[in-house]
N, C-alpha and C positions, 0 to 999 in steps of 0.2 A: 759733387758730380759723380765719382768714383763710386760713393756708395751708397747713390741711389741703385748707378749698375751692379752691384755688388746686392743689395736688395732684388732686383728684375730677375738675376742669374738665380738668388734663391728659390722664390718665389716659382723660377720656369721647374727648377728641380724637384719641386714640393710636387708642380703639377704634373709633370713627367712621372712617375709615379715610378719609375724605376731605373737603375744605370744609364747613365747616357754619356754619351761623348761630349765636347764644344761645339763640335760643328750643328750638332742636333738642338741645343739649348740657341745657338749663335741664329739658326732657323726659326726657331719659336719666336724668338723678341725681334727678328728681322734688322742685325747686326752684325758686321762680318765677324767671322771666328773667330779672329785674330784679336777684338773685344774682348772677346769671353774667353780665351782661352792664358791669359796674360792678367788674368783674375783667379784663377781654380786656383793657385797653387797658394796663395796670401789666405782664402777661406777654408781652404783644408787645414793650413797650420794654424790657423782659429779656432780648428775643430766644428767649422760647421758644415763642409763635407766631405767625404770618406773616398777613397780610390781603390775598391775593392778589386782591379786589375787596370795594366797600365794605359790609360787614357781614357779611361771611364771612371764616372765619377757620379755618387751617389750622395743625397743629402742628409746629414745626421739628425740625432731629435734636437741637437743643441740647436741647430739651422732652422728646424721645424719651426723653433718655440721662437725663431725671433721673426717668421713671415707671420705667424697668426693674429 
């Protein structure tokens, strides 16, 4: 279950097409925040996405290559 969400979260970042917060990706798949935001930090240390400033959060290729 975790990582299909874990999947959905990538997937919404791939389509987002640029930085985005929780609260914005947590909109997209109509899930409260608190879903998705209690996930970023386990997929960043996976390296599949990046925090290019604090609470934003963008998807790496590594991320790319495992929605496609």
């Amino acid at each position: 279950m975790a990582e299909d969400m874990n999947m959905k979260i990538l997937k919404a970042f791939a389509e987002f097409g640029k930085p985005a917060k929780a609260k914005e990706i947590a909109e997209k798949l109509g899930v409260p925040t608190s879903k998705v935001s209690c996930r970023l930090a386990p997929l960043r240390k996976k390296g599949l996405l990046d925090s290019p400033e604090k609470g934003v959060y963008v998807i790496t290729e590594e991320g790319r290559k495992m929605v496609e």
